[in-house]
C-alpha positions as CSV (number, residue, x, y, z in Angstrom):
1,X,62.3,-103.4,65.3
2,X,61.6,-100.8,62.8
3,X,61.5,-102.9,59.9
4,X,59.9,-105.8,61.4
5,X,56.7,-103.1,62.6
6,X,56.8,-102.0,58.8
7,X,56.6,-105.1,57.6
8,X,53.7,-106.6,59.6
9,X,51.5,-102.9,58.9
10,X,52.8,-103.4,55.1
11,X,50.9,-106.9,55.5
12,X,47.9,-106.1,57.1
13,X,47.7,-102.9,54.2
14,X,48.8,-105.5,51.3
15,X,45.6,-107.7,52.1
16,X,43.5,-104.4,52.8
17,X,44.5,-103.2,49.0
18,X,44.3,-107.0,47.8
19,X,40.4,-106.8,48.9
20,X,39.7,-103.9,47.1
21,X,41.4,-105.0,44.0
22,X,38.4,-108.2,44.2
23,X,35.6,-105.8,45.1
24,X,35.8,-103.5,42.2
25,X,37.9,-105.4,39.5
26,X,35.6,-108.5,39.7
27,X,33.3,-106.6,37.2
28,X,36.0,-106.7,34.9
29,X,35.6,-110.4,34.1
30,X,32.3,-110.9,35.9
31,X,29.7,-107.7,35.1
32,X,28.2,-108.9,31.8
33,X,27.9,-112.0,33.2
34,X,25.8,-111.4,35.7
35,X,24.0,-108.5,33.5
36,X,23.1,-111.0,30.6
37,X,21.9,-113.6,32.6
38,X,24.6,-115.8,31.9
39,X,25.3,-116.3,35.7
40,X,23.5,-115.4,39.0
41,X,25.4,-113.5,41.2
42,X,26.1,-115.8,43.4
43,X,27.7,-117.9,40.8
44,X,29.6,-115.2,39.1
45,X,31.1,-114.6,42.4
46,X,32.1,-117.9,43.3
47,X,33.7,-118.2,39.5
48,X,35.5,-115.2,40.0
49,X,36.7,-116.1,42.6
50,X,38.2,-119.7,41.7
51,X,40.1,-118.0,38.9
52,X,41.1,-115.2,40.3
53,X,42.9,-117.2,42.9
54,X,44.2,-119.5,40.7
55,X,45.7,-116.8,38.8
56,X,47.1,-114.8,41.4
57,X,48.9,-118.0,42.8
58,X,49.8,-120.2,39.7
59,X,50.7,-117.2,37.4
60,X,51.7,-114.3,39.2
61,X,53.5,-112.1,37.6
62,X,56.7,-110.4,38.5
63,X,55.8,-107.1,38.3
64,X,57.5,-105.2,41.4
65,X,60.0,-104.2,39.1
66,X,57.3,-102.4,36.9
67,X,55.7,-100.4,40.5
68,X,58.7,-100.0,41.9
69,X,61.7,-99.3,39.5
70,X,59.5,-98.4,36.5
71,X,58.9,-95.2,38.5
72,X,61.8,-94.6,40.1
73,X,65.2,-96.1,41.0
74,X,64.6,-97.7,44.4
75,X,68.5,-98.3,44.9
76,X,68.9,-94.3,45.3
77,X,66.4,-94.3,47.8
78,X,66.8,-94.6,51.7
79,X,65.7,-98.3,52.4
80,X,64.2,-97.0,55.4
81,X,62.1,-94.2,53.4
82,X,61.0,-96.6,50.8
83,X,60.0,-99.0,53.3
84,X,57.6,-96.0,55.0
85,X,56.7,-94.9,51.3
86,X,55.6,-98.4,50.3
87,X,53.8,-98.7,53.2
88,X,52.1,-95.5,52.3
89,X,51.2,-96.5,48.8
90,X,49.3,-99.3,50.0
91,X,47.2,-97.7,52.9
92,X,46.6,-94.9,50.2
93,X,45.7,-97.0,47.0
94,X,43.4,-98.9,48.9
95,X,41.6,-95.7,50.7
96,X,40.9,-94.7,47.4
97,X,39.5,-97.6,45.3
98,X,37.5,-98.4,48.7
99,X,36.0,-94.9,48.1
100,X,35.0,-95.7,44.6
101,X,34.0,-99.0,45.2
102,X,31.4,-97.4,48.0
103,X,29.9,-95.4,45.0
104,X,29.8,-98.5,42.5
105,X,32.8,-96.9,39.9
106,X,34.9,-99.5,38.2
107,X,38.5,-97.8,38.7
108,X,42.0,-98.9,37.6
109,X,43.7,-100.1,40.8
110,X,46.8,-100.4,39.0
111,X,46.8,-96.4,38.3
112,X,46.3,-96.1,41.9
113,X,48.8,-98.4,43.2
114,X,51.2,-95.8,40.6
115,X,49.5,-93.0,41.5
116,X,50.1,-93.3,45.3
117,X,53.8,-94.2,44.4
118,X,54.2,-91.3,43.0
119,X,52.7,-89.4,45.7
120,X,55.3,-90.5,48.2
121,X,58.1,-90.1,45.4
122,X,57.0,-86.1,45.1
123,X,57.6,-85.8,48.6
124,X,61.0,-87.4,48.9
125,X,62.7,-86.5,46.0
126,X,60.9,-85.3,42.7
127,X,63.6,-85.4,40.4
128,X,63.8,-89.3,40.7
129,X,60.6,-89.4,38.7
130,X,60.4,-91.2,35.5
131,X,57.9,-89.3,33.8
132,X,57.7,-91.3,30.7
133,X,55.8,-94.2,32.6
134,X,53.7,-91.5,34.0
135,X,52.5,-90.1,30.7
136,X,51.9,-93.6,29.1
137,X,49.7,-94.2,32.0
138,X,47.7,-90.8,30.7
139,X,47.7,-92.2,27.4
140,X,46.6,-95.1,28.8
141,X,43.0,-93.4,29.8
142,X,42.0,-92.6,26.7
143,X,43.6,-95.6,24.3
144,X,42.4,-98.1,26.6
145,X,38.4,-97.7,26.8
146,X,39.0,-96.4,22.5
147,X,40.4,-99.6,21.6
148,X,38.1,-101.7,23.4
149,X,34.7,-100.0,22.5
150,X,36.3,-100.2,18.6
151,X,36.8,-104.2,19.3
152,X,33.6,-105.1,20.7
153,X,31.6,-102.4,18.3
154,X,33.3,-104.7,15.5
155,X,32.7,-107.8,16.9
156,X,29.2,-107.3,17.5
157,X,28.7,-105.9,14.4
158,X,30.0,-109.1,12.7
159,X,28.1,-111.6,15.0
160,X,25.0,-109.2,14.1
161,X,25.5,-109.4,9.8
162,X,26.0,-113.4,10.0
163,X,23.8,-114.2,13.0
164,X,21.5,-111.9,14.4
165,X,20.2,-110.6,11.4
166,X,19.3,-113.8,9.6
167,X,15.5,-115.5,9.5
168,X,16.8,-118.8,11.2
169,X,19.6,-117.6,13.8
170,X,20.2,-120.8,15.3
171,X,20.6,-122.6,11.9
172,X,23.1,-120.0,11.0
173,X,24.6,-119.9,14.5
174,X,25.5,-123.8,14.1
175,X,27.6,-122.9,11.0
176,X,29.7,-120.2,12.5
177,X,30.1,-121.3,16.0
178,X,33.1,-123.6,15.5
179,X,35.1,-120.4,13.9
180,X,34.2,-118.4,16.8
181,X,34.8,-121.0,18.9
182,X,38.1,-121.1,17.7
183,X,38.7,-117.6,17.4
184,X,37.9,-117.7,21.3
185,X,40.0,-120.4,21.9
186,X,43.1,-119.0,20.4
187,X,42.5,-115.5,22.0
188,X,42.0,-116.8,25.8
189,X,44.7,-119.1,25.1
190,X,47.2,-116.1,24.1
191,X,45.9,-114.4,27.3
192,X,47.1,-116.9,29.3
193,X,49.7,-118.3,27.8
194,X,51.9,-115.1,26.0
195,X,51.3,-113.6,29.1
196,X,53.9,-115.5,30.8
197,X,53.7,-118.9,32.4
198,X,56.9,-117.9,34.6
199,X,56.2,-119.1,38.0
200,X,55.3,-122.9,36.5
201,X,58.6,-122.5,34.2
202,X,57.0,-122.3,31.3
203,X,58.3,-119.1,29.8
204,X,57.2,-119.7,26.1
205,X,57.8,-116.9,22.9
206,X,55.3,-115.9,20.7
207,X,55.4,-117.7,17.9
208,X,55.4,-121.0,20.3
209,X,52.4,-119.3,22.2
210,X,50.4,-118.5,18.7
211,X,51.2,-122.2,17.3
212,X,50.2,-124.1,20.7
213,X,47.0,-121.6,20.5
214,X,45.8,-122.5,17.4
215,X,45.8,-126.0,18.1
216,X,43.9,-126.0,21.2
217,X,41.7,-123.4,19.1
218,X,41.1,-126.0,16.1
219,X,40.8,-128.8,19.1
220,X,38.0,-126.7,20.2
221,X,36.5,-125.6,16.8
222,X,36.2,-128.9,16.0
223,X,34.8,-130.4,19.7
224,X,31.7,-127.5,19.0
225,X,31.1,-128.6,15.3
226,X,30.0,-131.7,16.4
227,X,28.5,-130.9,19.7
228,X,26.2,-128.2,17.8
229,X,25.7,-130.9,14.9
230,X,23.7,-132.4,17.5
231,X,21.0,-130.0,18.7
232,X,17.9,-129.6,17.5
233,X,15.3,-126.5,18.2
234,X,12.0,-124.9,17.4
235,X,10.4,-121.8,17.5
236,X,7.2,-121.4,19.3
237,X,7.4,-117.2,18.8
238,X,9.1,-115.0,16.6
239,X,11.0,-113.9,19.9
240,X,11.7,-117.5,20.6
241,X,14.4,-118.1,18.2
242,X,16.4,-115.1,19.8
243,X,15.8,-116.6,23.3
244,X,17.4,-119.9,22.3
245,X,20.1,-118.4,20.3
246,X,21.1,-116.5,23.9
247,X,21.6,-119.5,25.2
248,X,23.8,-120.8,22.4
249,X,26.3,-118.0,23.6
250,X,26.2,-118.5,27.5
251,X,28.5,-121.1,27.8
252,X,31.2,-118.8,25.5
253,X,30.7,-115.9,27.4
254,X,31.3,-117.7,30.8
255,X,34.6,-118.9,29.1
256,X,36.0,-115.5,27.8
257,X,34.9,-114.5,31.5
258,X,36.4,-117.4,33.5
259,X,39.5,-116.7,31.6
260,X,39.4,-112.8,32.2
261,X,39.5,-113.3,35.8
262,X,42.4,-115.7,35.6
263,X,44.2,-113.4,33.5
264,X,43.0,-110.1,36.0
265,X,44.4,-112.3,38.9
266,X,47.6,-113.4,37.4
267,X,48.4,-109.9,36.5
268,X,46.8,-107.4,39.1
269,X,48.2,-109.2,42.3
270,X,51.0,-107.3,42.1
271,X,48.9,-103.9,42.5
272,X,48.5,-105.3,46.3
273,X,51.8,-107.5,46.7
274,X,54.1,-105.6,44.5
275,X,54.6,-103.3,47.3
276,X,54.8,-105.6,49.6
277,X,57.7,-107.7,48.0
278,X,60.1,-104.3,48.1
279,X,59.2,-104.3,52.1
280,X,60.2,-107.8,52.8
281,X,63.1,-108.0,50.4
282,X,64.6,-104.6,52.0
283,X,63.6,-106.4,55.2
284,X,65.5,-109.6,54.3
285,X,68.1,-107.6,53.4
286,X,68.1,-108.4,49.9
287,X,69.6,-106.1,47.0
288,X,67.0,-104.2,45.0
289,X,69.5,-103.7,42.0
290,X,69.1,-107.4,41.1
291,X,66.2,-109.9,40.2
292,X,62.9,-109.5,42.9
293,X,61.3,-113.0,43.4
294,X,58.1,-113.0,44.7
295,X,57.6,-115.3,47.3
296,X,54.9,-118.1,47.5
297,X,53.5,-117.2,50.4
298,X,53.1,-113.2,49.6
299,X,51.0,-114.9,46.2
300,X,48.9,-116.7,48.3
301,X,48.3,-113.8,50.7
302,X,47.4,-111.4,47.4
303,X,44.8,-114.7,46.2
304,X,43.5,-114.6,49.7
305,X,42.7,-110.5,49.8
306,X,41.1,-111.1,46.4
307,X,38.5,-113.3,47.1
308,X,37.7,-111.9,50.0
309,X,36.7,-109.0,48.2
310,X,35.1,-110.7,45.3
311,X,33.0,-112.4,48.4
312,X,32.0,-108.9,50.6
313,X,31.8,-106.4,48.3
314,X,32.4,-107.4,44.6
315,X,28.7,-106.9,43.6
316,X,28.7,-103.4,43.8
317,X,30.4,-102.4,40.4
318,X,29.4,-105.8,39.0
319,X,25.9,-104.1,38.7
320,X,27.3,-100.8,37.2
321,X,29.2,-102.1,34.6
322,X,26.6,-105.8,34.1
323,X,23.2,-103.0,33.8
324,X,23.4,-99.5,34.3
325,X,25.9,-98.8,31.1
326,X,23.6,-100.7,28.8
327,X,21.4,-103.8,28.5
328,X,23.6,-106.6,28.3
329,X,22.9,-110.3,26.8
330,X,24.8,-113.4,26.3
331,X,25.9,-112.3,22.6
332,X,26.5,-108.7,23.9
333,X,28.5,-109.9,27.2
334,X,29.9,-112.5,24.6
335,X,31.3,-109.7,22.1
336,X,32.7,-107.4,25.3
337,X,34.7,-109.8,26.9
338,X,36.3,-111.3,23.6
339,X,37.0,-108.0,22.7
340,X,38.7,-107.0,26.9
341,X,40.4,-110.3,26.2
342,X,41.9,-109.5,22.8
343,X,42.8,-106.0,23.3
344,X,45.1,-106.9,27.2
345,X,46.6,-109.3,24.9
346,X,47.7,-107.0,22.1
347,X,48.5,-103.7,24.4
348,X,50.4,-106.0,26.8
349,X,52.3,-107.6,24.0
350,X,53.0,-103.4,23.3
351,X,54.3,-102.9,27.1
352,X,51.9,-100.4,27.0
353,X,50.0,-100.1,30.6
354,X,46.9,-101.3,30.2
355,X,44.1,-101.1,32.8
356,X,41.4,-104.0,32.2
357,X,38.8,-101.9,34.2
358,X,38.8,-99.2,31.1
359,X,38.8,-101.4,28.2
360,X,35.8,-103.5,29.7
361,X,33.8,-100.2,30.2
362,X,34.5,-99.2,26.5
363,X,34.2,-102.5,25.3
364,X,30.5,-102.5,26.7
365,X,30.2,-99.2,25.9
366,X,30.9,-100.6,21.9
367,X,28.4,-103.2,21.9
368,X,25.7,-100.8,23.3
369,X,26.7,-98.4,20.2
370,X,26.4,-101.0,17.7
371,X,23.1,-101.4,18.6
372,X,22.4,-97.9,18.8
373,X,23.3,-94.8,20.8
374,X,19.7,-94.2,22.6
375,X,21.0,-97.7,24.2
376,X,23.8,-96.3,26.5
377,X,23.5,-94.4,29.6
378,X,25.9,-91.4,29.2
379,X,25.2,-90.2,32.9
380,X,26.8,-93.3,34.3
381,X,29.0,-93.6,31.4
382,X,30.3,-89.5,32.7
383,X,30.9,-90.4,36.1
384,X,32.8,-93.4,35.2
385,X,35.3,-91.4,33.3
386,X,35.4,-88.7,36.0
387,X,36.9,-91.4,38.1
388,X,39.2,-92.4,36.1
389,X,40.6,-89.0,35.5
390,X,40.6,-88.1,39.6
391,X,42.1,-91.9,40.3
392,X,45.8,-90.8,39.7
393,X,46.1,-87.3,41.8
394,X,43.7,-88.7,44.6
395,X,46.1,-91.9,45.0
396,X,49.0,-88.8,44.9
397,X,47.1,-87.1,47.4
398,X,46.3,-90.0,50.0
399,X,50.0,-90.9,49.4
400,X,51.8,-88.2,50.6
401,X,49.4,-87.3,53.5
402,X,50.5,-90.8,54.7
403,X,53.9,-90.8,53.8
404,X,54.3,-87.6,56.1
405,X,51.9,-89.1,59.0
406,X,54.1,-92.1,59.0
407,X,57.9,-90.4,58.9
408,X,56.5,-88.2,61.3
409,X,55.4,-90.9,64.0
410,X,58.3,-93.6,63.0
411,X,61.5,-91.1,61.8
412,X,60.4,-87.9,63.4
């Protein structure tokens, strides 16, 4: 009766933290949309949401292992207690991301999901603690946003010497679309593909992944060569031909951002349902020592939590992270989500932990620089970062003042 009670509160808690992951992590694939112009809100939303469901369902990754026995042996641990920690994690992860949500700050759930792990693990038994995953999550703070403001700086910077800069930017654009449509191609094809296509048995290596890449990127390349061939402009103003060449980049950046959010979904699930999968195999009785499989329906259940969020609440950080960092346009929001894109793909191919809320916040943050730093709003930029460093022992925090409420009232 126990573990049945545990089971159905870990449940109601896993879609609880699955909601919150959608409310604040939509910015991460959606904020510059919406900021740029690119989409309405409305619309970003209702993207968002399409991938990050498919994601979450087709592509979800098996990542328990990483929450669970990344921190910490579970086999050493009472089944009972970990149940009651898990439990705890969830309630407490989600308490705090709700919190940041409320005051529009783009946080990394996935530190909180290990942050409130930890919480529970300090409590029960301290010396279980693998504190190497625990500092490469520190390092993770600062590489993350770095490497992302360095990509998009970059990237702007080179869209800016060939395009931007030139007397006819559409004329130029028309030559040098193809290769960044291929470039595109070949990095949101990575993304999804290296990643891991596990669940749909498509497991493929690196060199496989690069080769099949390339090919849908030429494919691509050489669909927009001819599609671009094809249009014809004038300018009416001087600011005219910068208007139209916007436009010439909305239809990439709603790519890199459809692909983000598949990506985010595929991967972050697990923040709300890796948890939850520990609960119901202990509950099923299976071993923790051996391979966790992740149910379908505990997939769906993760999808489910995230739209909701994307749906209720997921505007909030949108706006922080689409207009208050700085102004955003389709080349801008363009440059920042190639460069999120690229820079998941490289530090996941690392096993380094990556958190797709910092490097989108540094990779706008590199586009505003490139453009100057009057651009950027430090104030919002300071409070972002002040989250990010309070995310970990808050989570701790919620975590074991759960943990405790919970053994008391259940184990006494």
């Amino acid at each position: 009766m126990f573990q049945l009670l545990v089971l159905v509160l870990a449940i109601v808690a896993a879609i609880y933290m699955a909601w919150n992951i959608g409310a604040n992590d939509v910015a991460n694939s959606m904020g510059t949309s919406v900021g740029s112009g690119a989409l309405t809100l409305r619309r970003a939303i209702l993207v968002a949401a399409i991938f990050e469901f498919a994601g979450a369902v087709l592509v979800g990754k098996h990542v328990t292992s990483t929450i669970a026995k990344g921190i910490a042996d579970p086999t050493v641990i009472d089944p009972n207690i970990l149940m009651l920690g898990m439990l705890a994690s969830l309630i407490a992860s989600g308490l705090w991301v709700t919190i940041a949500t409320y005051f529009s700050l783009p946080v990394s759930t996935s530190h909180s999901i290990v942050g409130a792990v930890l919480g529970f693990l300090m409590l029960y038994n301290f010396s279980l603690i693998h504190w190497s995953v625990v500092w490469g999550i520190v390092a993770s703070w600062i590489i993350s946003p770095l490497s992302g403001l360095f990509v998009a700086y970059l990237t702007f910077m080179i869209l800016k010497s060939t395009v931007l800069s030139k007397d006819d930017p559409v004329k130029e654009a028309k030559l040098v679309g193809p290769f960044f449509v291929f470039i595109t191609v070949v990095i949101i094809s990575m993304s999804v593909i290296y990643k891991g296509l596990k669940n749909l048995n498509l497991d493929l290596g690196m060199e496989q992944s690069l080769i099949i890449s390339i090919i849908l990127g030429a494919i691509g390349g050489l669909i927009s060569y001819f599609l671009m061939r094809r249009y014809t402009y004038e300018y009416a103003t001087r600011e005219d031909k910068y208007k139209k060449l916007e436009r010439f980049f909305i239809y990439l950046q709603i790519m890199t951002a459809a692909t983000v959010a598949f990506a985010h979904g595929a991967n972050d699930v697990a923040n709300a349902v890796g948890p939850l999968v520990t609960i119901v195999n202990i509950y099923s009785g299976i071993s923790l020592g051996g391979k966790t499989v992740i149910p379908l329906w505990v997939l769906v259940l993760g999808g489910f939590g995230i739209v909701l969020g994307i749906s209720t609440w997921g505007y909030k950080v949108i706006y922080t992270i689409g207009k208050r960092i700085t102004e955003v346009t389709p080349t801008r929001g363009f440059s920042a989500q190639l460069a999120t894109t690229f820079t998941v793909l490289v530090f996941s191919k690392l096993g380094m932990p990556i958190s797709t809320s910092h490097v989108i916040v540094g990779s706008v943050i590199g586009v505003g620089m490139a453009r100057g730093l009057a651009t950027v709003n430090y104030k919002v930029i300071k409070n972002i970062i002040y989250s990010w460093v309070v995310t970990l022992p808050a989570a701790m925090a919620f975590s074991a003042g759960i943990f405790l409420l919970l053994k008391s009232i259940f184990i006494g």
